[in-house]
C-alpha positions in Angstrom: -29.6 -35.2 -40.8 -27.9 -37.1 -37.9 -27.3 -35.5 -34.9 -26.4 -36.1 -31.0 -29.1 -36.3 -28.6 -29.4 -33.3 -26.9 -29.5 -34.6 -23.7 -26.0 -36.4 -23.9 -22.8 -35.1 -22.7 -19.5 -36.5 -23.6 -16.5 -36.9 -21.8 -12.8 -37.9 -23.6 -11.1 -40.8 -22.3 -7.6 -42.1 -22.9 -9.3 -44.1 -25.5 -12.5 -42.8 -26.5 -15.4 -41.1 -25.6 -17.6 -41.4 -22.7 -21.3 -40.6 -23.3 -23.9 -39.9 -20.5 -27.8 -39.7 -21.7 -28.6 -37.2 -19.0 -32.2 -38.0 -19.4 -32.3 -41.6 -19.8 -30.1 -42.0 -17.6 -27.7 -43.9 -19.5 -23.8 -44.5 -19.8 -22.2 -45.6 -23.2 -18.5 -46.3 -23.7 -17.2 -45.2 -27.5 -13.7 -46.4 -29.1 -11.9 -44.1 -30.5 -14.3 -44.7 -33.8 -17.5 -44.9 -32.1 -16.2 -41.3 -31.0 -15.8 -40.0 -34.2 -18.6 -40.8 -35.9 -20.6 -39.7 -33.4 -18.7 -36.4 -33.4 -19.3 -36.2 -36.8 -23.3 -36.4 -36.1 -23.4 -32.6 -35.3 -27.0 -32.1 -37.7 -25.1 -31.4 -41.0 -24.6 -34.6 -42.6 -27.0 -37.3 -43.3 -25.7 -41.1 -43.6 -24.3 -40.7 -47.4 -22.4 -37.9 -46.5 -21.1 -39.7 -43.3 -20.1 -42.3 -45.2 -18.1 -40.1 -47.6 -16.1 -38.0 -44.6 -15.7 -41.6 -43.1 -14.2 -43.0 -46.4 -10.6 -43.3 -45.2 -11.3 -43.9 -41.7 -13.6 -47.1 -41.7 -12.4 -47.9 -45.5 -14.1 -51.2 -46.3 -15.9 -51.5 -42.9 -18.4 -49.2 -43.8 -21.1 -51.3 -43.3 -20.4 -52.5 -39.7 -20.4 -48.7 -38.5 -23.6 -48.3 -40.6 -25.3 -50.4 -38.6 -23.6 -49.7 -35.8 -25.0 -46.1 -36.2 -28.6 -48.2 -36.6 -28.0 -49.5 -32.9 -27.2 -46.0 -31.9 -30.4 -44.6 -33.4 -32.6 -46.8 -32.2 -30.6 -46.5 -28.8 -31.5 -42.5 -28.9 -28.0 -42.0 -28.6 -28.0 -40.5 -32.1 -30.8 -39.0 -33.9 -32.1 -38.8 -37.6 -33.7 -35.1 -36.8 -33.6 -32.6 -34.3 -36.4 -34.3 -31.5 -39.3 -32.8 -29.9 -39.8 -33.3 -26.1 -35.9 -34.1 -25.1 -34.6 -31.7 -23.2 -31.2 -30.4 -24.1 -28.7 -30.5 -21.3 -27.3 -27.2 -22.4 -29.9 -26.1 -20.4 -29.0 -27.6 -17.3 -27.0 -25.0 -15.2 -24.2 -25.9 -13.0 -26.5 -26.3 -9.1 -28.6 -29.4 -11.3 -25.2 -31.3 -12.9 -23.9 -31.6 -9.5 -26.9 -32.3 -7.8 -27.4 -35.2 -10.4 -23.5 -35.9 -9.6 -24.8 -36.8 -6.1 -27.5 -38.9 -7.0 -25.2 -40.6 -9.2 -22.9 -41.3 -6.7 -25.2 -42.3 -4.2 -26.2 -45.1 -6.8 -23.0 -46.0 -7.6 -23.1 -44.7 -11.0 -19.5 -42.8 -10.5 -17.8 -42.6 -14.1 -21.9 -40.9 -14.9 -21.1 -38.5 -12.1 -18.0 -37.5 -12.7 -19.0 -36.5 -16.6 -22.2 -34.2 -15.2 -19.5 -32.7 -12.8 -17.3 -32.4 -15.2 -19.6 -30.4 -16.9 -20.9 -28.4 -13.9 -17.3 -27.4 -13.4 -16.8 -26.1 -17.5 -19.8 -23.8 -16.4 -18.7 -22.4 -12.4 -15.1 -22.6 -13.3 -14.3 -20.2 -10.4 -16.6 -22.5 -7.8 -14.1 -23.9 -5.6 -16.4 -26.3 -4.1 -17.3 -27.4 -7.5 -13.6 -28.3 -8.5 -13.2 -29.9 -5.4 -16.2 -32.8 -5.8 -14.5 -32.9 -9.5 -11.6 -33.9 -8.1 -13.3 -36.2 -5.7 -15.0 -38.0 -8.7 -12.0 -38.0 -11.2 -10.0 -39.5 -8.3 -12.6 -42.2 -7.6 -12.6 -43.3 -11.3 -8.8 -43.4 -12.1 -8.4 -40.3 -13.9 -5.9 -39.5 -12.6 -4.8 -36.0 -14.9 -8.1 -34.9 -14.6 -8.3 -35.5 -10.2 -4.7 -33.5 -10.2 -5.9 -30.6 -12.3 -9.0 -30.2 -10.2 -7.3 -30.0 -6.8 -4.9 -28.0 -8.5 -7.6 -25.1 -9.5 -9.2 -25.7 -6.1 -6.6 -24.9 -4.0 -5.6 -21.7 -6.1 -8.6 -20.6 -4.4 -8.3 -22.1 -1.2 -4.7 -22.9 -0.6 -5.1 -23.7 3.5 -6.9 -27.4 2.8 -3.8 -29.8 3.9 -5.8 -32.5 3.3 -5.9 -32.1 -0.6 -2.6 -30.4 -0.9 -1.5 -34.2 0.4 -3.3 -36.1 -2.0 -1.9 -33.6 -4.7 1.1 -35.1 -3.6 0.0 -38.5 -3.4 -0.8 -38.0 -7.3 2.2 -36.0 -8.6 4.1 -39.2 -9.0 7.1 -37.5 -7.1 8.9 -38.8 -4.0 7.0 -39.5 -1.3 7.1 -37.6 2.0 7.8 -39.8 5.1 4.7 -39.3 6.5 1.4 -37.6 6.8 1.3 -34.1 8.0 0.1 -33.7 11.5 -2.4 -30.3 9.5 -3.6 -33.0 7.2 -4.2 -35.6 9.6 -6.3 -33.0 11.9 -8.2 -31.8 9.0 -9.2 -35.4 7.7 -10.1 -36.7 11.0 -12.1 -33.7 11.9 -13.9 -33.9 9.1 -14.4 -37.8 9.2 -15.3 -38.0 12.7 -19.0 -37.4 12.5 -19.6 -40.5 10.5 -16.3 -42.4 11.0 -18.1 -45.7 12.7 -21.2 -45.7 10.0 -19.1 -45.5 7.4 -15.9 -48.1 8.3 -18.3 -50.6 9.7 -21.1 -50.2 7.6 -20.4 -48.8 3.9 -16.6 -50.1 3.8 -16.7 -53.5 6.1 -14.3 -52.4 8.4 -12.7 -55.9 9.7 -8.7 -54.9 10.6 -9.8 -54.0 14.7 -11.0 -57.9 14.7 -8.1 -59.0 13.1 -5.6 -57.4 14.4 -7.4 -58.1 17.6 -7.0 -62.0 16.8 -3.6 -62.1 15.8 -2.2 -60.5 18.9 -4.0 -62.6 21.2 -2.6 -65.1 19.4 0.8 -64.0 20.1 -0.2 -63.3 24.2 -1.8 -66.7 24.9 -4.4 -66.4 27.7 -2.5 -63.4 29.5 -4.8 -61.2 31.1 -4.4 -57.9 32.8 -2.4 -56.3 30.8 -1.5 -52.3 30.2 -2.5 -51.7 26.8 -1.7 -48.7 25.0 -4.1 -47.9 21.5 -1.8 -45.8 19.3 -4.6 -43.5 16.8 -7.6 -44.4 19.0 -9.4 -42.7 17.1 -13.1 -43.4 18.0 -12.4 -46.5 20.3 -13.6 -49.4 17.6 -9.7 -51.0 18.5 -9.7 -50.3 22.3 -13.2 -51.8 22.3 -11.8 -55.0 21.7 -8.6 -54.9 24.4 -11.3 -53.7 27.1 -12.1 -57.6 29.2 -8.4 -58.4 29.0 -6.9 -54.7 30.1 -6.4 -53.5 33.8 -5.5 -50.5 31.8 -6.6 -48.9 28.4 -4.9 -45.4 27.1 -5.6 -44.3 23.9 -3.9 -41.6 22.2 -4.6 -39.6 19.0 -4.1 -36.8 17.3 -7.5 -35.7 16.2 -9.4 -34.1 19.3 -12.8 -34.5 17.4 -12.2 -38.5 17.3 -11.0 -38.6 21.3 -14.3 -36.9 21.9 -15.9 -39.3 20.2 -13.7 -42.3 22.2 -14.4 -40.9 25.5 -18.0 -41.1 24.8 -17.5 -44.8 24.3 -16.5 -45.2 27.7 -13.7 -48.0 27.1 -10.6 -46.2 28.1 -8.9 -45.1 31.4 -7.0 -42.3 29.6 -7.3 -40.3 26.8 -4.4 -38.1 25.2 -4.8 -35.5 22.1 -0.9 -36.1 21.3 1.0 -36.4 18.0 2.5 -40.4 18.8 6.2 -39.9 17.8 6.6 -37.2 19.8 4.2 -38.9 22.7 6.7 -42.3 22.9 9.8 -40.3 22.5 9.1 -38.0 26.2 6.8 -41.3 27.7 7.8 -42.9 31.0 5.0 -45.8 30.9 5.3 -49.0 29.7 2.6 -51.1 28.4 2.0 -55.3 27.5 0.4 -54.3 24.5 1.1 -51.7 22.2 -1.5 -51.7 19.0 -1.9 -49.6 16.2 -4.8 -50.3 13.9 -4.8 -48.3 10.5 -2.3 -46.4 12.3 0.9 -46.4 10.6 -1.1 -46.1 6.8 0.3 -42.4 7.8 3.7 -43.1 7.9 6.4 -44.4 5.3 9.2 -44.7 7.2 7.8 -47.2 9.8 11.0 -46.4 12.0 9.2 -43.8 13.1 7.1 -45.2 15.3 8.3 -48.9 15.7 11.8 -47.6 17.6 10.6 -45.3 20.3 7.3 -47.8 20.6 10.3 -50.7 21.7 11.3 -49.3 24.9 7.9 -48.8 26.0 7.2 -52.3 26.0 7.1 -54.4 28.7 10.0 -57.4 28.6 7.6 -59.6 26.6 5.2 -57.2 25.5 3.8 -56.9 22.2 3.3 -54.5 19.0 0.7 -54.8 17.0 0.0 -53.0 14.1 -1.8 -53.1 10.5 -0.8 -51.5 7.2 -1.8 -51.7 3.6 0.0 -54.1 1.6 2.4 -52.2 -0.9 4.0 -54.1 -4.2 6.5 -52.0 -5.5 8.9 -49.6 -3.2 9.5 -50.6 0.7 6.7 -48.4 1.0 4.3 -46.3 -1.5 2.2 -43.0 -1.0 -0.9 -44.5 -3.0 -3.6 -42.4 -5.3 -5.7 -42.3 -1.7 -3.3 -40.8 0.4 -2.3 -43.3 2.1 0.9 -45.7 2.6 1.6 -49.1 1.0 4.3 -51.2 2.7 6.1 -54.5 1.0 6.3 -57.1 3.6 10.1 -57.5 3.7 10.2 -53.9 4.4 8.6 -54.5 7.1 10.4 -57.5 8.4 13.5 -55.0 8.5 12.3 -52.1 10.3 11.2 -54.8 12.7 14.5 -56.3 13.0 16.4 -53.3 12.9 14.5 -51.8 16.2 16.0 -55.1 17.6 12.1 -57.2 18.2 11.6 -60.0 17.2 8.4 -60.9 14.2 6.2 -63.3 15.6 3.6 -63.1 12.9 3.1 -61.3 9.6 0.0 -62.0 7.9 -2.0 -61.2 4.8 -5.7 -60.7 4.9 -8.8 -58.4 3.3 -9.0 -55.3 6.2 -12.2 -53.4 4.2 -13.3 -52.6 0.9 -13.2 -49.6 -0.7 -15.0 -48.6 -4.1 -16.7 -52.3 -4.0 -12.5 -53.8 -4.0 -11.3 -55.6 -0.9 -8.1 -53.4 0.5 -5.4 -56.1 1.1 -3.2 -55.7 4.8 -0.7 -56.8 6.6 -0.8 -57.6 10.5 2.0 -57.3 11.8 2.9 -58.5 15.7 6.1 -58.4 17.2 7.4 -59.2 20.9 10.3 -57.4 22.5 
C-alpha cells in the first residue's frame, strides 16, 4: 500500500501542494496533480488501484505519474508500507514546530517555516503569539490570505498591537490611510531599537544614509557650517554623516527608545522626542539642511511634511529626503507597511510647496528578503 511519509506535512497553495519532510529536512513543490496523487497515498491503495481512481484524471498519461510516483518513492516522499524508524510528525507538538520554524528561518528556509508554523498554529489555535509569527511567515512568503487571517485571530486576542492592526491594513487591499499612526510608529521603533543598526547595516545593507548623504552635497557644493536639521533621527546613522560639515546638528524623532540610542552616539547638539508635522508647524528655527532618510516611507501624502518643512529653510537651503519607489497610485501602502511613491508624484508635491527639484534619482537603498528595495532621493532647494 502507498502511503505519505509520516514525517511530511502539507500545506495547499494557489496551485498545489507544498510538502515539508520534517525529518529530512526537505521542501517539495506539487501541481495540482502531484497533489492528488499524493493525497490519494493515504495506506489504502496500492499502485493498480491508484491507477484505476486516477483513470480519468491522468487518462493516457498514466505512465508519466507512475514513474513519477517511482521518483517519489525512492525520494521517501511516498512510501510502499508503513516505515519503521521515521518519526511521525503527528507527534510533534506545537513548542517543537515553531521552534523548527525558527531554525528554518534563521537558514533561510522560509516557505519550510511557514508550513511547520502553520501546523503549530492548527494545534495552539488560541496561542496569540503563535498566530502572530504565522502571520510573520505567511507575510514573508506572499501569502497574502493566509498573513491577514493570522493577524486577524491575533489581535482578537490582543487588539492594543498598532503595529499589526497597520499592516492589517496594509493587506486589506482598501484605501490607504495618509500616514502611519504616531501608536504604530512608537510601537515599531520601540521594538526595533535594540537591534536597529545590526540589522539595517548588517542583515539588510542599509546604503540610503550614504546616498542620500551624496546627493545633497551634491546639491550644497563645498558649503560648510551649515544648521542641519535630521527629521526621524532615529539612531543617528543619517546625522552621522552631516556631523564635519554642521555647526549645528538637531535631530528629531518620534520614538524615545531610538533618541536614546542617538544621544549615545554623541553626533548631535539637540535631541527632540516630537511627532515632525506637528514639530515644523509651531518651529521658529531655520536650518541649511533639512534631511529625512527613510523618513517619509510613513507618510502618503508627502504634503505633509514637505510644506511646513519649506519655511524652515534657510533662503537657499535644502530638503533632502528618500522614499520607496511606488509603480502604480501617486503613492501605495505596500504588503510591509510601508509607502511607495511614483516619481511624478513627487515632482508635484515638490512644486506645489513652491521649491524647486534639483535632483530626483533612482538607486538600490537595502535589500530586503535577499531583493534590492528600489528608492528615490529626492533634493530640493527653496
Amino acid at each position: 500500500m502507498l502511503i505519505l511519509s509520516p514525517s511530511v506535512l502539507l500545506s495547499t497553495t494557489a496551485d498545489g501542494y507544498v510538502a515539508y519532510d520534517v525529518h529530512l529536512d526537505r521542501l517539495y513543490r506539487l501541481n495540482p496533480t502531484a497533489a492528488l496523487v499524493v493525497e490519494l497515498c493515504d495506506g489504502t491503495r496500492d499502485l493498480a488501484a491508484l491507477e484505476r481512481d486516477l483513470a480519468t484524471v491522468v487518462r493516457d498519461d498514466w505512465p508519466h505519474w507512475r514513474d513519477w510516483l517511482a521518483t517519489a518513492v525512492c525520494d521517501r516522499l511516498v512510501y510502499e508500507s508503513m516505515p519503521d524508524g521515521v518519526p511521525s510528525v503527528a507527534a510533534a507538538g506545537p513548542a517543537e514546530l515553531a521552534t523548527q520554524a525558527d531554525e528554518l528561518q534563521q537558514r533561510d528556509r522560509v516557505l519550510a517555516a511557514f508550513v511547520c508554523q502553520q501546523r503549530a498554529s492548527g494545534l495552539a489555535p488560541d496561542d496569540p503569539a503563535v498566530s502572530l509569527r504565522l502571520g510573520e511567515l505567511a507575510h514573508i512568503v506572499g501569502r497574502r490570505d493566509d498573513a491577514r487571517n493570522a493577524y486577524q485571530h491575533y489581535l482578537s486576542q490582543c487588539p492594543d498591537d498598532a503595529e499589526v492592526a497597520h499592516l492589517m491594513t496594509a493587506l486589506s487591499d482598501e484605501a490607504p490611510p495618509s500616514r502611519v499612526s504616531n501608536r504604530c510608529i512608537e510601537q515599531l521603533y520601540g521594538r526595533f531599537a535594540g537591534f536597529y543598526d545590526e540589522n539595517m547595516l548588517g542583515e539588510l545593507g542599509y546604503c540610503a544614509p550614504e546616498r542620500l548623504h551624496r546627493a545633497a552635497t551634491s546639491a550644497l557644493g563645498t558649503r560648510t557650517g551649515l544648521s542641519v536639521l535630521d527629521l526621524g533621527c532615529g539612531t543617528g546613522l543619517n546625522g552621522s554623516r552631516w556631523r564635519d560639515q554642521a555647526t549645528h546638528l538637531t535631530g528629531l524623532d518620534l520614538s524615545e527608545p531610538m533618541i536614546a540610542k542617538a544621544r549615545a552616539r554623541g553626533v548631535y547638539d539637540r535631541l527632540d522626542t516630537a511627532e515632525i508635522t506637528a514639530w515644523l508647524d509651531t518651529a521658529s528655527e531655520r536650518f541649511d539642511v533639512i534631511v529625512a532618510c527613510d523618513t517619509l516611507i510613513y507618510f502618503g501624502d508627502l504634503t505633509q511634511v514637505v510644506r511646513p518643512a519649506r519655511p524652515r529653510l534657510t533662503a537657499g537651503g535644502v530638503l533632502a529626503f528618500s522614499l520607496e519607489r511606488g509603480e502604480c497610485d501617486a503613492y501605495q501602502l505596500s504588503d510591509s507597511g510601508r509607502f511607495t511613491h511614483r516619481p511624478d508624484y513627487v515632482s508635484s508635491v515638490v512644486s506645489a510647496a513652491n521649491l524647486t527639484l534639483v535632483s530626483l534619482d533612482e538607486t538600490v537603498v537595502r535589500h530586503e528578503y535577499g531583493q534590492p528595495v528600489i528608492g528615490l532621493l529626492a533634493v530640493c532647494r527653496r
